[in-house]
N, C-alpha and C positions, 0 to 999 in steps of 0.2 A: 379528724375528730369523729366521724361516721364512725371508721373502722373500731378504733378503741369505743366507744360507747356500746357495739354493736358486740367487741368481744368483749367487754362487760356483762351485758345480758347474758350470752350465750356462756359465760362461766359460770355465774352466778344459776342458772338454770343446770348444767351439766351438776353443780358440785351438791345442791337442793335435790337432781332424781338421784344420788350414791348412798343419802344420807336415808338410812333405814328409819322408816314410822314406826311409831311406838306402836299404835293400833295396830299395826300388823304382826307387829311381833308378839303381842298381847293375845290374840286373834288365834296364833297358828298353836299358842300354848294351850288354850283353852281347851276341852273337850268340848263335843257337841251334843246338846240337850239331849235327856234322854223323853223319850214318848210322850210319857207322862209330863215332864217338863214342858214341852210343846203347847199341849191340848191346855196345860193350863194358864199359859199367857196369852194363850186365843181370847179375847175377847166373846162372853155368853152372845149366844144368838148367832156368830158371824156365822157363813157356809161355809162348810168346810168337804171335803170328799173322803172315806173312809176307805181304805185299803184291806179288807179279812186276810190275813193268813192261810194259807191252801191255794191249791191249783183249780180254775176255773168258780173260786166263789167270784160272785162281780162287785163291783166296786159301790159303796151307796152314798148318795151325795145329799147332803139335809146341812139342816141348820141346829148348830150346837145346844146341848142342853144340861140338865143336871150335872154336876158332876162328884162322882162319890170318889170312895178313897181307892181302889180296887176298879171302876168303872167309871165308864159317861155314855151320856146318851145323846142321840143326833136322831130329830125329829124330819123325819120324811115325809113330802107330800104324798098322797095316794089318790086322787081323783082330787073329789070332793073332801076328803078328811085327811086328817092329818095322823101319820103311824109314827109312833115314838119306839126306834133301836136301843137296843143298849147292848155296850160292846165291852167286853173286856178289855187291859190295857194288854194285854199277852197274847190275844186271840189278834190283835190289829198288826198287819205289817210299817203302816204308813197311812200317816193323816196329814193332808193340807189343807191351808186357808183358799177357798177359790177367788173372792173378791176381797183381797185388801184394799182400804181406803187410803188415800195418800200417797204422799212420797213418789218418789221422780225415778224416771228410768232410767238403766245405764245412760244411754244415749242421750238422754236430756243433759246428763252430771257431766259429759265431757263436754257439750258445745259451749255449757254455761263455763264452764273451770278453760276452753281456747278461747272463750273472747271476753274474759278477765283476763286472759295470759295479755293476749292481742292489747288490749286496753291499756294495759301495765305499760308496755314495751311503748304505745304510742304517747302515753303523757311520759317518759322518759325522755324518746327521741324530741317529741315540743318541748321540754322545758330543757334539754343542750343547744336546742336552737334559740331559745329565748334567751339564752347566757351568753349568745354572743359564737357559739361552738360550729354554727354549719355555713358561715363564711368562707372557712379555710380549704 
C-alpha cells in the first residue's frame, strides 16, 4: 500500500513539473519595460539610485520626485539641505528601487512552497493509514 501511494505522489508531482505555467510562458513573450515605464511605477518618494550614461559619471542615489513627460527628478541629500537632480530619460543608463517594501525572497518562496509540499504528502500518507491501507 506504501509503495503505490508513494508512486502516486511521485507521478502526480513528476507529470505537474512537465506541465508548462502559463505565467511563464506569458512572461517570456512579454517585452521588458522600457525606462520610462520603470521610473513611472516607482512609487513618488521611494529611493531609487540613478545610473548617467557615460564613462566615469558616478552614480546618484536620492529619493524620487517630480515627474515630467521628457524628465524626473531625484532629490539628493547634501549635508544639511537638500539638492534636487533632474535627469533626462535618454541621459540615464539605469535606474533602480534601493529599498522596496514587502514581498519575500527567493529563498523564503521555496521553504514555504517544500513544507506545503511536505504537509501535502503527510496528510495523504495519514489519511491511507486511517483507511485501513498501512496494515498490509
Amino acid at each position: 500500500m506504501w509503495r503505490t501511494s508513494i508512486a502516486e505522489v511521485l507521478s502526480f508531482v513528476l507529470v505537474m513539473s512537465l506541465v508548462p505555467s502559463p505565467l511563464a510562458a506569458q512572461a517570456s513573450k512579454s517585452t521588458s519595460p522600457t525606462l520610462q515605464e520603470r521610473i513611472v511605477q516607482m512609487p513618488a518618494g521611494s529611493i531609487v539610485e540613478v545610473q548617467p550614461k557615460g564613462k566615469g559619471v558616478p552614480k546618484v542615489r536620492g529619493r524620487l520626485g517630480a515627474l515630467a513627460a521628457d524628465t524626473f527628478q531625484v532629490q539628493v541629500a547634501a549635508g544639511s539641505t537638500t539638492e534636487v537632480k533632474t535627469f533626462r530619460f535618454d541621459e540615464v543608463k539605469n535606474i533602480k528601487q534601493v529599498n522596496k517594501q514587502g514581498g519575500m525572497k527567493t529563498a523564503g518562496k521555496v521553504v514555504l512552497w517544500s513544507l506545503a509540499i511536505f504537509g501535502t504528502f503527510v496528510l495523504i500518507m495519514v489519511a491511507a493509514c486511517w483507511s485501513g491501507g498501512c496494515d498490509s
